[in-house]
DOTI-556157 format. One record per residue: residue in three letters; x, y, z of N, C-alpha, C in turn. Coordinates in steps of 0.1 Angstrom, whole numbers, plus 2048, in hexadecimal, padded with zeros to 3 digits. Layout:
# DOTI-556157
ALAXYZXYZXYZ
...
***
This chain:
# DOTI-556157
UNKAA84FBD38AA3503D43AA8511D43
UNKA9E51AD44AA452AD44AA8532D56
UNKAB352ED52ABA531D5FAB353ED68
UNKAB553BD74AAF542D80AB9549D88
UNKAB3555D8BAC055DD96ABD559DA3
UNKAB4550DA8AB554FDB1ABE540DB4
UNKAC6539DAFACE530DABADA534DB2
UNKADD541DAFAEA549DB8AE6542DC7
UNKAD854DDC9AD754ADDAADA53DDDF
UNKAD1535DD7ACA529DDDADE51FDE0
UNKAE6523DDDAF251FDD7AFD525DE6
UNKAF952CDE9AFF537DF1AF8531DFF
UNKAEA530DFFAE452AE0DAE851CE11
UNKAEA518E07AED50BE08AFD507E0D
UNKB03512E0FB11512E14B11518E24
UNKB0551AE29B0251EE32AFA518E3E
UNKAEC514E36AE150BE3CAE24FFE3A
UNKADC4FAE46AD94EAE47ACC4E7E38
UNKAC34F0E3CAB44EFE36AB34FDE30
UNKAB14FCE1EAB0506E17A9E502E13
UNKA9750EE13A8650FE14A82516E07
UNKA7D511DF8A7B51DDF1A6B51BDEF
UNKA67525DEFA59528DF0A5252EDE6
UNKA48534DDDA42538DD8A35530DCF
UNKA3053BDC6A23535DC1A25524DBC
UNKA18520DB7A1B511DB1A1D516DA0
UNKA2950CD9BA2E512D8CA34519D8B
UNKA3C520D97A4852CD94A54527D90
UNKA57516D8FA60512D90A6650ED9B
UNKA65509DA2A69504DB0A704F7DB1
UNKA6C4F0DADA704E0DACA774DED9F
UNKA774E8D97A834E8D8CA8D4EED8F
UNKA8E4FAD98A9A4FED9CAA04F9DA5
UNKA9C4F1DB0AA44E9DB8AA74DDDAF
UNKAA14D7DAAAA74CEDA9AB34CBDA0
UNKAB04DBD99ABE4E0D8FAC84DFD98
UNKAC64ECDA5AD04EDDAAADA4E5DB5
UNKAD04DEDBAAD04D1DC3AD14C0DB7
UNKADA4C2DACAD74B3DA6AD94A8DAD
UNKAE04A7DBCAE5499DBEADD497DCD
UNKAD549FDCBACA49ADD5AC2490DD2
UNKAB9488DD9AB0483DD4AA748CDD3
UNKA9A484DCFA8F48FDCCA7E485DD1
UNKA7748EDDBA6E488DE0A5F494DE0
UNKA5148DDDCA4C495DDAA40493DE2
UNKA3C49CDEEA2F497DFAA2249CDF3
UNKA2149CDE6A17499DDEA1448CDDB
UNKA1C485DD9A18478DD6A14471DE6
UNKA0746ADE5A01466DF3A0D45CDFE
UNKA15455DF6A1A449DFCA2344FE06
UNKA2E45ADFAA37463E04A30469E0D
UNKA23470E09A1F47DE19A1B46FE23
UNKA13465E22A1245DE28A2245CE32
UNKA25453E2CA37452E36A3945BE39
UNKA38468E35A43472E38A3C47BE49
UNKA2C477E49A23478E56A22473E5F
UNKA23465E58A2145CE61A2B453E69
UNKA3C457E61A49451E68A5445EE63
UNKA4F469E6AA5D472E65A68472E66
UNKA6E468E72A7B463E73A8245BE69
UNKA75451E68A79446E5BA7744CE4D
UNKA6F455E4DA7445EE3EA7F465E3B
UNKA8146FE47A9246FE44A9D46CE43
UNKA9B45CE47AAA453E49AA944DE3E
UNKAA4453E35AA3447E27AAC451E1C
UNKAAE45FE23AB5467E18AC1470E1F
UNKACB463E23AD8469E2CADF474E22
UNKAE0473E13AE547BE0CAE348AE0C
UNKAD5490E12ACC498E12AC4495E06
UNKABA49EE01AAB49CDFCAA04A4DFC
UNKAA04AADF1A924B1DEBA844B2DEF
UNKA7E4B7DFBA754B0DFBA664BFDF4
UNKA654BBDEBA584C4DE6A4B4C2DEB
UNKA444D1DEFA384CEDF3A394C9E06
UNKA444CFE0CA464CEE17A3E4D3E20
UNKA334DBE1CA294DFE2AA214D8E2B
UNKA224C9E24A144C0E22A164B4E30
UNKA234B7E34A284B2E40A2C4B8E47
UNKA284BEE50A2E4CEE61A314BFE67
UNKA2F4B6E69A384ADE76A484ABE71
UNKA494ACE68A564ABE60A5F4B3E64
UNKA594BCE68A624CDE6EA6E4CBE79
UNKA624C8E83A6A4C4E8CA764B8E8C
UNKA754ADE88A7C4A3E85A8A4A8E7C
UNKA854AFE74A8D4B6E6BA9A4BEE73
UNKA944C7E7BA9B4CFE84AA94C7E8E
UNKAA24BCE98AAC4B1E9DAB54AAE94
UNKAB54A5E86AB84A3E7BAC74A9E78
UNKAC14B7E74ACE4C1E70AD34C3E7B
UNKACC4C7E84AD84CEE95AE54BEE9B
UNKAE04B0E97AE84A9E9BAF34A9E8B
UNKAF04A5E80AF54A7E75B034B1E73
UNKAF74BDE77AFF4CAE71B074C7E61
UNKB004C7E5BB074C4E4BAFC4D0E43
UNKAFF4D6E39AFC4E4E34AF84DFE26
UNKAEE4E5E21AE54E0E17ADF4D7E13
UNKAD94CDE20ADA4BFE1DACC4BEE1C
UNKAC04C4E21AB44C4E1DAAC4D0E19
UNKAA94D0E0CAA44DBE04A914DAE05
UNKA894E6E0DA7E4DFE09A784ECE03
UNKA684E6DF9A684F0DF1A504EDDF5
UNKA4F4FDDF6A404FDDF8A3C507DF3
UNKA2C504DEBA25512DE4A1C519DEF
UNKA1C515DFAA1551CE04A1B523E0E
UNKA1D530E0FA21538E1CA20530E2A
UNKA13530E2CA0B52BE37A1651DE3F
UNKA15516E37A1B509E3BA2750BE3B
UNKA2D50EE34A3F509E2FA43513E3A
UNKA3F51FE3EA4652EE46A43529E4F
UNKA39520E55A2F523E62A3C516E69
UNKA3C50AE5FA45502E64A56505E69
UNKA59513E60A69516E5FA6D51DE6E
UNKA5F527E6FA6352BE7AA62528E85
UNKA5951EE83A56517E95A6050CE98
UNKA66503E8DA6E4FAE90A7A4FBE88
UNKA7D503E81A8C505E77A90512E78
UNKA8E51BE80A91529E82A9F527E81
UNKAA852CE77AB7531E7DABD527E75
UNKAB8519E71ABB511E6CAB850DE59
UNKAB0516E55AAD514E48AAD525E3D
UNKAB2521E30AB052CE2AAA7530E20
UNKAA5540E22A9653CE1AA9A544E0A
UNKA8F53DE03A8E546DF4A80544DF1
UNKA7954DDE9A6D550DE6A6F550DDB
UNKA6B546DD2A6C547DC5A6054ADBA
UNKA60556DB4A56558DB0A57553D9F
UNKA4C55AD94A4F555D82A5855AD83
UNKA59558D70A68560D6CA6656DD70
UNKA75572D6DA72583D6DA79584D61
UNKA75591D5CA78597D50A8459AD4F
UNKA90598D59AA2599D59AA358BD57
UNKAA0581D5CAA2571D5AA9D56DD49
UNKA91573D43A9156ED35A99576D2B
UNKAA3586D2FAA5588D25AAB584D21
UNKAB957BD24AC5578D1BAC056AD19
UNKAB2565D16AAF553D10AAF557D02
UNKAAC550CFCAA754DCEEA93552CEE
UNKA8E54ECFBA7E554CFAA7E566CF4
UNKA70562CEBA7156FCE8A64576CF1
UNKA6657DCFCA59586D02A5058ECFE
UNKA50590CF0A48599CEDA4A5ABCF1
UNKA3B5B1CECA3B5C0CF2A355BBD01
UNKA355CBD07A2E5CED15A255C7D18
UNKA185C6D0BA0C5C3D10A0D5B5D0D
UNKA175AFD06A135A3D05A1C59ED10
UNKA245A3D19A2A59DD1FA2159ED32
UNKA195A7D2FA0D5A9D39A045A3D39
UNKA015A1D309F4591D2C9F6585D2C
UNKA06581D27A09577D29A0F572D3A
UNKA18578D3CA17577D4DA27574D4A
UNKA2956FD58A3C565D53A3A558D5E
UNKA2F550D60A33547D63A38535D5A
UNKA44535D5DA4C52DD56A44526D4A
UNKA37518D52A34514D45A3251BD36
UNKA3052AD3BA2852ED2EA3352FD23
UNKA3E532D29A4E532D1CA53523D1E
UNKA50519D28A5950ED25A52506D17
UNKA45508D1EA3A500D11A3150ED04
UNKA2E509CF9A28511CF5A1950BCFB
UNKA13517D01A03517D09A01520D04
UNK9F1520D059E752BD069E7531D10
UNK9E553ED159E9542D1D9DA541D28
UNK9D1547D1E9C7545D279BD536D2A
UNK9C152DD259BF521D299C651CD35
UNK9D3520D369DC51CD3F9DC521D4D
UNK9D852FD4B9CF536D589C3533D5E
UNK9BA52CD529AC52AD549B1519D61
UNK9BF512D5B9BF505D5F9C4507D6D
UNK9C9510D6E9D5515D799CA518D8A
UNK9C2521D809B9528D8C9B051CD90
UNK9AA511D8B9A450BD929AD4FDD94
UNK9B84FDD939C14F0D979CC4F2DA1
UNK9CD4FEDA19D3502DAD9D250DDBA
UNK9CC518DB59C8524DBF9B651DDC3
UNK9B3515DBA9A4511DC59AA500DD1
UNK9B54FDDCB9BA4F4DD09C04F5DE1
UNK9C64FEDDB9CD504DE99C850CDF4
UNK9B8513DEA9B351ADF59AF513DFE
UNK9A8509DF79A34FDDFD9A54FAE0E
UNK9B24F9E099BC4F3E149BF4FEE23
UNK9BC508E1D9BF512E249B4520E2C
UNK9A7516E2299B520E2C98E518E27
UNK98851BE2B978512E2A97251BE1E
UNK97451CE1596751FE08962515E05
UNK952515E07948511E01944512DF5
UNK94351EDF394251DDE494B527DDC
UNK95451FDD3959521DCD95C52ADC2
UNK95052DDBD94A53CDB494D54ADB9
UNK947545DC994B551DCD958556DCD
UNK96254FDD097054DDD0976554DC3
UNK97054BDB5972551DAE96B55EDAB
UNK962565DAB96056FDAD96D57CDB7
UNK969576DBF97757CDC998657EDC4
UNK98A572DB9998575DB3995582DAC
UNK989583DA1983589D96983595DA3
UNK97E59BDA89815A7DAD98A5ADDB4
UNK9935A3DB799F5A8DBB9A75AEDAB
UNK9A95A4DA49AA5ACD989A65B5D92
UNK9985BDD949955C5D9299B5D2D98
UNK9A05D0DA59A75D5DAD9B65D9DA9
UNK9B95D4DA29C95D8DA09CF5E2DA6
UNK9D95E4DAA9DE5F5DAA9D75FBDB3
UNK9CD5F7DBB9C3603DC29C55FEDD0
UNK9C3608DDA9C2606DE99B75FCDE7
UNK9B95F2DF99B35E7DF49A95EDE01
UNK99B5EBDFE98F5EDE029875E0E05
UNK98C5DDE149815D0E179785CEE14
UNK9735D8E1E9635D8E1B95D5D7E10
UNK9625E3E0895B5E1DF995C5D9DF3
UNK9695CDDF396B5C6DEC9645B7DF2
UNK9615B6E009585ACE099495AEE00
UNK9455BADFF93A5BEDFD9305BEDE9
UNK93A5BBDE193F5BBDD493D5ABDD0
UNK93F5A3DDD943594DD993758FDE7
UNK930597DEB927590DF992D589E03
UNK938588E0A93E581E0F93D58FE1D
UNK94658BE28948594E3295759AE35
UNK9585A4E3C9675AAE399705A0E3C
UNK96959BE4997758EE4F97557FE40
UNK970582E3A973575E3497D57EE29
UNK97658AE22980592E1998F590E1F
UNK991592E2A99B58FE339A3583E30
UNK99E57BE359A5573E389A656AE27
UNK9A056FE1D9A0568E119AB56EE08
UNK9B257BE0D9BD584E089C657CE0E
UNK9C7578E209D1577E219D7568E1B
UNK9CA562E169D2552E109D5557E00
UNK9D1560DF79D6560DEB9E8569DEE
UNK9E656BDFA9F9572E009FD566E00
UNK9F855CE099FC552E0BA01544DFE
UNK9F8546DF19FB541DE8A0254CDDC
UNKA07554DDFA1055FDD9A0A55CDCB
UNK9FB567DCE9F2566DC29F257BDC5
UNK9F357CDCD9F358BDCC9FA58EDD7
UNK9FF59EDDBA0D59FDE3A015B2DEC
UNKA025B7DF7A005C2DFCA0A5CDDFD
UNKA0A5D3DF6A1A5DCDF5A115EAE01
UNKA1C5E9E0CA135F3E15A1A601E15
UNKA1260AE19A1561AE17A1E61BE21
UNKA2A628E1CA3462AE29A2F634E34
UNKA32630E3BA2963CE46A33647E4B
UNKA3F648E48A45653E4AA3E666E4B
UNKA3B668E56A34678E55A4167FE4B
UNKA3C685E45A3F690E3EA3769DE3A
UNKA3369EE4BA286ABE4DA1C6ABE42
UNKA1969DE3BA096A1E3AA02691E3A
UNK9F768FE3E9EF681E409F2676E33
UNK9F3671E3B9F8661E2F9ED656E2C
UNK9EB64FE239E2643E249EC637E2C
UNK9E1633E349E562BE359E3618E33
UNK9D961AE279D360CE239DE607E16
UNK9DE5FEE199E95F5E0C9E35F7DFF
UNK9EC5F3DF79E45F1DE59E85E4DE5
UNK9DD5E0DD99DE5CCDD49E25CEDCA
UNK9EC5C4DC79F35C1DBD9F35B2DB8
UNK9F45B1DAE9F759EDABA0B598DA8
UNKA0E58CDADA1A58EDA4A1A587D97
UNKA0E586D93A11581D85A0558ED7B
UNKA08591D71A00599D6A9F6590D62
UNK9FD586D5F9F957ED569E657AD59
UNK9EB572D689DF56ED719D3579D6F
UNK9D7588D779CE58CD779C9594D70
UNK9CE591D5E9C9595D519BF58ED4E
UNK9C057FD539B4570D519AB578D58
UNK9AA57AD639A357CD6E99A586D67
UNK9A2591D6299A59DD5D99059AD50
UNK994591D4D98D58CD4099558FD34
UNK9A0593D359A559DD299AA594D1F
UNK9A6597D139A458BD0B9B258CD02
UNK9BD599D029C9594CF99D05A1CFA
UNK9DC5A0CF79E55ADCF99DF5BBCF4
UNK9D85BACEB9D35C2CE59C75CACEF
UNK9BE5C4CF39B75C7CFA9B95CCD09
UNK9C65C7D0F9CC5CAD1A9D05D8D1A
UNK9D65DAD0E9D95E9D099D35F6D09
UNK9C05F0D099B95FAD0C9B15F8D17
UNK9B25EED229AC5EAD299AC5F4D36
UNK9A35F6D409A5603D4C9B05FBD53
UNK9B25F2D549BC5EBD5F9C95F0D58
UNK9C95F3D4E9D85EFD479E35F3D4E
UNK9E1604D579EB608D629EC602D6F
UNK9E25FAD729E55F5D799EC5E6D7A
UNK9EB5DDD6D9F65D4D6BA005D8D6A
UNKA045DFD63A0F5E9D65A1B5EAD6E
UNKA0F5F3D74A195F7D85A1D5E4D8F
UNKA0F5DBD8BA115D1D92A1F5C9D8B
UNKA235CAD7EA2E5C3D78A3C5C7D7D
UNKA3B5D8D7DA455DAD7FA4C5DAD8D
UNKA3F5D8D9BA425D9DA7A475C9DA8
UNKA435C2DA3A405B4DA1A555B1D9D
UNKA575B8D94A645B7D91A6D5BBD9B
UNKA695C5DA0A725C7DADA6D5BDDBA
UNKA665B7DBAA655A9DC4A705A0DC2
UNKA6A59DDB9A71591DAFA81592DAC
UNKA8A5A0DAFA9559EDB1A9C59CDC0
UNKA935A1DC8A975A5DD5A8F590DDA
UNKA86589DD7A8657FDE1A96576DD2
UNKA95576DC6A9D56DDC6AAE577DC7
UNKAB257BDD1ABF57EDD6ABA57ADE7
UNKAB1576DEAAAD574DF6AAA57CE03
UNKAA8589DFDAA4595E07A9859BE04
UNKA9059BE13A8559FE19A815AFE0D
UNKA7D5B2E08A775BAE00A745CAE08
UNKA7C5D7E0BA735E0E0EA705EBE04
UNKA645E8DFEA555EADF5A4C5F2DF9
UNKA485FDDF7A3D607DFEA38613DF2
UNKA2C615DF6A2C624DEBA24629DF8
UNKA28637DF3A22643DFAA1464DDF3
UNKA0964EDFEA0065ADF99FD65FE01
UNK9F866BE009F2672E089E8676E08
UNK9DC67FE109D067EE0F9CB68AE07
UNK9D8690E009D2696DF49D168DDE7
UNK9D5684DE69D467BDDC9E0679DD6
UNK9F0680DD79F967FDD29FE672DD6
UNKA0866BDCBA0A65CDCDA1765CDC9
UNKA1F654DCEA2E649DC9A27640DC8
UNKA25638DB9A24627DBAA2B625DC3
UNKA3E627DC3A45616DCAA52620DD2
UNKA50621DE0A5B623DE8A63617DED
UNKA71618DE8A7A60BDE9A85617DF8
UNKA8160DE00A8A613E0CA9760CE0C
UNKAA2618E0AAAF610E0CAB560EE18
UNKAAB616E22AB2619E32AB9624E32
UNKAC0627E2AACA634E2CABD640E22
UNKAB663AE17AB1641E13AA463EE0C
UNKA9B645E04A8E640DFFA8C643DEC
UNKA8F63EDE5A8E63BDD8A8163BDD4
UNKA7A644DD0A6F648DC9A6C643DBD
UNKA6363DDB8A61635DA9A4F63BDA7
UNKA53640D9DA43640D91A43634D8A
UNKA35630D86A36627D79A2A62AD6F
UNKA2C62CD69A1F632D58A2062AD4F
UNKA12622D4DA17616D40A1461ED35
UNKA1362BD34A19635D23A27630D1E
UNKA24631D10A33630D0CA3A639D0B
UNKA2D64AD0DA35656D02A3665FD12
UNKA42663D12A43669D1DA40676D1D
UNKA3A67BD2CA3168AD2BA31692D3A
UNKA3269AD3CA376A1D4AA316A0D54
UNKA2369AD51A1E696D59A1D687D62
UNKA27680D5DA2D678D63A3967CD6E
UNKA3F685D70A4368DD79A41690D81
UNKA30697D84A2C69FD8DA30698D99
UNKA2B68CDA1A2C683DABA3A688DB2
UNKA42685DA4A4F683DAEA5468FDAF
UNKA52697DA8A556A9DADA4D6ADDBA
UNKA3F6ABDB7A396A8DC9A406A0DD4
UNKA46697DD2A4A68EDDAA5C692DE2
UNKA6269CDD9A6D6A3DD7A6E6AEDE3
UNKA646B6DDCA5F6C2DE6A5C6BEDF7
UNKA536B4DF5A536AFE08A576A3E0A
UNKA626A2E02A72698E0EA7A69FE11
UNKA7A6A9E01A866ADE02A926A4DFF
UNKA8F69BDF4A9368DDF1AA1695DE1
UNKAAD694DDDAB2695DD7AAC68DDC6
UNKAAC694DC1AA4693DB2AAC685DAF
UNKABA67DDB1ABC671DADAB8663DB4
UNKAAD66BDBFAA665EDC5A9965DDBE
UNKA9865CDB3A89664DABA8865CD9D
UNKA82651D99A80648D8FA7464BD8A
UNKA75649D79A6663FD73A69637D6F
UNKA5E62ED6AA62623D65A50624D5B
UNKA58624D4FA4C629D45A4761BD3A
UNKA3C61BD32A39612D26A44615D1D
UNKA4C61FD1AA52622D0FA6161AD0E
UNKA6A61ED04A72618D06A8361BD05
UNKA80627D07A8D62DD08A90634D1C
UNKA9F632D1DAA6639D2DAA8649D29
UNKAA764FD34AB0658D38AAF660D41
UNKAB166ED46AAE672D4FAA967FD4E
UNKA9C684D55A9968DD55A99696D60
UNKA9D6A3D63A9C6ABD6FAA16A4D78
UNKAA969ED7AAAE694D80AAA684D85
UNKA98683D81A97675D80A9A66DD74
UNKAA365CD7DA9F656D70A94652D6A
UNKA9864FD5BA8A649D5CA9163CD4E
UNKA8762FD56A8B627D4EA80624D46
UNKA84617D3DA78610D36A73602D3E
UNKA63600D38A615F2D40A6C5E7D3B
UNKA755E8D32A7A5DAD30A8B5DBD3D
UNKA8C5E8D43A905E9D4AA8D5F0D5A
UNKA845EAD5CA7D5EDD6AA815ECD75
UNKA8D5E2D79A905E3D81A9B5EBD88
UNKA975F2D96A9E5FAD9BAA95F6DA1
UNKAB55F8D9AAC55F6DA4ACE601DA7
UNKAC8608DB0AD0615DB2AE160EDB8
UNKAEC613DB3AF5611DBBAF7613DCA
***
């Protein structure tokens, strides 16, 4: 198994919480890392019919069967369990003793907060990240092939095809779960709808036009975004609204957190071709924002993520707010660096009035250092840890 930073957390909540919650896409690893890190639990899965049956239909009697505590995966397939759960731990009070793990927002959150508030810990587990595979034996390849291929686990635990495995993914689990979570009829259209969100990468996200692209209506555009949030198939990084004496956007950009996915999606047939493909800055920017998710849910803190533009068209891809201050990031999937990857944050300098070492890139190329006072890293080092 290629060890996970979010193993710390999940280790640490567990010395704290009755009920530790980890959440994210299906295949990020979820049920392999608890059960790593949880071995002397049992382990119960409300995918199999018999368990979700019992576990619905006698929730008291499902939990008296695992006084040790117990795994239970696929936990939003039972919300009466919540509650039960809740009376459970408050008479108990014993700390790590039920771990549950769900690929749906909707369910697993909706249950935490109405009946486990205050009582369970959360982690969001997403694929690998590109800090978790360096020190394996896997070898990641270049940029592009590390953008096409994606980082969810199967694809380095097993040797796969990559695009077979996406082709199996998208209709065995993201049509599965939509399912569950909104009334599509037809299913084309759906697919169609992933396929333009993909097309979308990187860009302010445009209801309408995108309701209108796929025939559907804004509220369904709507509410079909908010279940691919909900199956952490794509993430809304929203604009900071701080005035700085000139008009701001204020519409979100779409992003995916897997690059991999929404290379399938694009049709993009192999690293090579990704390389010249119009999306390519925009997988890009989605990998490397993607990387800063991906550190911030596995240490188990709420993400604050933003870029800034204004209505002259000047942009920050990714404002990371530290509270005391605001950390400016570019990202250019070039490898050869040119001054015109600058301009932004020299704009961006002038009306904060922001000190030149709050001021990043993060480039295709592969060498650090610092220019005019931004850093600037490489993608194999993307992620931002200011002291």
């Amino acid at each position: 198994m290629i060890p996970r930073r979010a193993e710390k957390t999940l280790k640490e909540m567990a010395r704290g919480y009755p009920i530790i919650a980890v959440t994210g896409p299906r295949q990020s690893g979820k049920t392999t890392l608890v059960r790593h890190v949880f071995n002397d639990r049992e382990y119960v899965s409300l995918e199999e019919p018999d368990m979700l049956e019992l576990a619905t239909g006698d929730p008291r009697g499902f939990l008296s069967r695992y006084g040790g505590g117990v795994i239970i995966d696929e936990a939003q397939r039972a919300p009466a369990l919540f509650s039960y759960l809740q009376a459970k731990v408050d008479i108990e009070k014993r700390y790590g003793a039920f771990i549950l793990t769900g690929s749906q927002q909707f369910g697993l959150l909706s249950g935490i907060t109405q009946s486990l508030a205050g009582r369970a810990g959360m982690v969001q587990l997403l694929p690998f990240s590109l800090e978790e595979l360096k020190n394996t034996p896997v070898k990641t390849g270049s940029l592009f092939q590390i953008l096409y291929k994606g980082m969810y686990p199967p694809l380095y635990d097993r040797k796969l095809d990559p695009k077979k495995w996406y082709a199996s993914y998208i209709m065995t689990y993201i049509e599965r779960d939509v399912r569950k979570l909104v009334n599509v009829k037809d299913l084309a259209i759906f697919q169609r709808f992933l396929r333009m969100c993909a097309a979308r990468i990187g860009q302010l996200l445009n209801l309408s036009s995108l309701a209108a692209d796929c025939g559907i209506t804004h509220n369904t555009a709507r509410a079909w975004i908010s279940v691919l949030e909900a199956s952490y198939i794509v993430f809304l990084l929203q604009p900071h609204f701080k005035n700085f004496g000139k008009r701001l956007v204020k519409t979100p950009k779409l992003y995916f957190f897997d690059t991999g996915l929404a290379a399938q999606l694009l049709n993009i047939q192999d690293p090579e071709h990704l390389a010249i493909h119009p999306q390519r800055g925009g997988l890009f920017e989605s990998f490397v924002i993607g990387e800063q998710y991906k550190m911030q849910y596995n240490e188990g803190v709420a993400p604050n993520f933003y870029f800034w533009r204004n209505n002259l068209g000047d942009e920050i891809d990714l404002i990371i707010d530290k509270g005391d201050r605001l950390l400016a990031v570019e990202i250019k999937s070039g490898n050869t660096l040119n001054n015109d990857f600058f301009l932004n944050l020299e704009k961006w300098r002038k009306t904060t009035r922001a000190p030149a070492d709050h001021t990043y890139l993060v480039f295709g190329g592969d060498s650090s250092h610092t220019y005019k006072g931004t850093k600037v890293f490489p993608w194999k080092d993307c992620v931002i840890s200011p002291e």
